[in-house]
C-alpha positions as CSV (number, residue, x, y, z in Angstrom):
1,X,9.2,22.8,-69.3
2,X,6.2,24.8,-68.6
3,X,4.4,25.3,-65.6
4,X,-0.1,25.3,-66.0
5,X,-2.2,27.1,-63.4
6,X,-5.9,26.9,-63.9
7,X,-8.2,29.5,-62.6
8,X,-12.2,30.5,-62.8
9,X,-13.7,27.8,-61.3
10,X,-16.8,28.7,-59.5
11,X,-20.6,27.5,-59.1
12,X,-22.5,28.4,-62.0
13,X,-26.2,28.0,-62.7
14,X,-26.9,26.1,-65.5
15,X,-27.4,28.6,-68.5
16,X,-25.1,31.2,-67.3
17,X,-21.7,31.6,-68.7
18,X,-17.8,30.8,-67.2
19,X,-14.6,31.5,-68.6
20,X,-11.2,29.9,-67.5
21,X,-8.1,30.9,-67.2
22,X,-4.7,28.6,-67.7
23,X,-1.5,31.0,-67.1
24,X,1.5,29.6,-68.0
25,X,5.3,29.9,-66.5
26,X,8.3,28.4,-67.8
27,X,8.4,28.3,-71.2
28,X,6.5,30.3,-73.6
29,X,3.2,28.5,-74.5
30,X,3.5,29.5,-77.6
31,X,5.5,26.7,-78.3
32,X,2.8,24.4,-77.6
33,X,-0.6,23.9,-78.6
34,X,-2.6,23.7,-75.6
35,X,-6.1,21.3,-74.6
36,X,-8.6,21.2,-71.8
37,X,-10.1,18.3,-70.7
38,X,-12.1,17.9,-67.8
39,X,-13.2,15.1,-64.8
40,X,-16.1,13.8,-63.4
41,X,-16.4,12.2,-60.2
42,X,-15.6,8.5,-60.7
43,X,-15.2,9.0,-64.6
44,X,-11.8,9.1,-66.9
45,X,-10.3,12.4,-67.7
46,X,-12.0,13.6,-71.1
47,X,-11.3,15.8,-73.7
48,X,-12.8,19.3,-74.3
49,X,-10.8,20.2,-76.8
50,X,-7.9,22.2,-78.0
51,X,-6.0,25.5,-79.9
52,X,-3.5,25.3,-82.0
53,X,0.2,27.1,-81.4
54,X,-1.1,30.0,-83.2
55,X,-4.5,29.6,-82.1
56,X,-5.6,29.5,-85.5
57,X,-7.7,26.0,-85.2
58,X,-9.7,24.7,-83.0
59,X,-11.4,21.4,-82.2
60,X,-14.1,20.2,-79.8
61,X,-15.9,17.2,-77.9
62,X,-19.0,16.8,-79.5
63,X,-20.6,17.4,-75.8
64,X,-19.4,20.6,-75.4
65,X,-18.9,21.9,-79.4
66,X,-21.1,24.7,-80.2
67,X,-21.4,25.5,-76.0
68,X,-17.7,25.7,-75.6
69,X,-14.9,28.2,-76.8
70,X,-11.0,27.9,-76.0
71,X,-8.9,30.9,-77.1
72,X,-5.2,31.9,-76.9
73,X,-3.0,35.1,-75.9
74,X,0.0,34.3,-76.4
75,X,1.5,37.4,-75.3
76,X,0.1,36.9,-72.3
77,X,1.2,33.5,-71.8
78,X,-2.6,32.2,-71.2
79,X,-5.2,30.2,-72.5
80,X,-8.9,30.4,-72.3
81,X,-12.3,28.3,-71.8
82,X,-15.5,30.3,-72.2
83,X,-18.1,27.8,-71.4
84,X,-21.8,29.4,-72.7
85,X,-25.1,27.7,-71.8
86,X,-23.0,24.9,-68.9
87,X,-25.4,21.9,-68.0
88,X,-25.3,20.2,-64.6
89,X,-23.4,17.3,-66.7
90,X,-20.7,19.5,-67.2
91,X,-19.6,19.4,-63.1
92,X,-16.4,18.0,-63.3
93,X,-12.3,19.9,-62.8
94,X,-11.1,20.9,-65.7
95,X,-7.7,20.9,-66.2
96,X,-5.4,22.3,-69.1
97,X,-2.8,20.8,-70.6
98,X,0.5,21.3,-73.1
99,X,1.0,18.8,-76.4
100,X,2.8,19.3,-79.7
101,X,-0.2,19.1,-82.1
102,X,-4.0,20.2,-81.5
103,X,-5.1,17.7,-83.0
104,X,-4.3,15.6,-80.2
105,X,-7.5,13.9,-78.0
106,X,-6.0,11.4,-75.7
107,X,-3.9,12.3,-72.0
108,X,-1.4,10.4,-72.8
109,X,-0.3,13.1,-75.7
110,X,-0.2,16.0,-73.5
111,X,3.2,16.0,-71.3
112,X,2.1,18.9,-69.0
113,X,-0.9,19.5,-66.6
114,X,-2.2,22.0,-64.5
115,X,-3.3,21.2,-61.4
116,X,-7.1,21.9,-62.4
117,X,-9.9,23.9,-60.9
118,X,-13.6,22.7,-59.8
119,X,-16.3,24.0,-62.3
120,X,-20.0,23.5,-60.4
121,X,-23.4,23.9,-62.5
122,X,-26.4,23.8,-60.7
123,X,-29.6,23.1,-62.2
């Protein structure tokens, strides 16, 4: 098992710039590739997007591609979200999450969760 602990979360003004942190515990997350997806008040969990084991590929929500960059350090047991240029209708928690193969989109794929942290943009 591994345990996920999201971090970063903060206001930001829309335009600005916020990167996220997911530390793992428990197993090495290099044994998993690794996805963020995020929440919105009274909306479904969606996917961000995700890293591959090695971190090596990379793939995006069309909302966020070209805004948003996740990254990996293994050695460091931790995975990244730099989030460029955030709009207001990216308010939501974000939470990060462990699955078998990147290429994975849906929740139900990912078998562990952080506990997610609150990322604010004001406008």
């Amino acid at each position: 098992q591994v345990q996920l602990v999201e971090s970063g979360g903060e206001l930001v003004q829309a335009g600005g710039s916020l990167r996220l942190s997911c530390a793992a515990s428990g197993r090495t997350i290099s044994t998993y590739a690794m996805g963020w997806f995020r929440q919105a008040p009274g909306k479904e969990r969606e996917f961000v997007g995700s890293i591959s084991r090695s971190g090596s590929s990379t793939l995006y929500a069309d909302s966020v591609k070209g805004r948003f960059t996740i990254s990996r350090d293994n050695a460091k047991n931790t995975v990244f979200l730099r989030m460029n240029s955030p709009k207001p209708e990216d308010t939501a928690v974000y939470y990060c999450a462990a699955t078998m193969v990147y290429t994975a989109v849906s929740t139900g794929s990912y078998a562990y969760w952080g506990q997610g942290t609150q990322v604010t943009v004001s406008s």
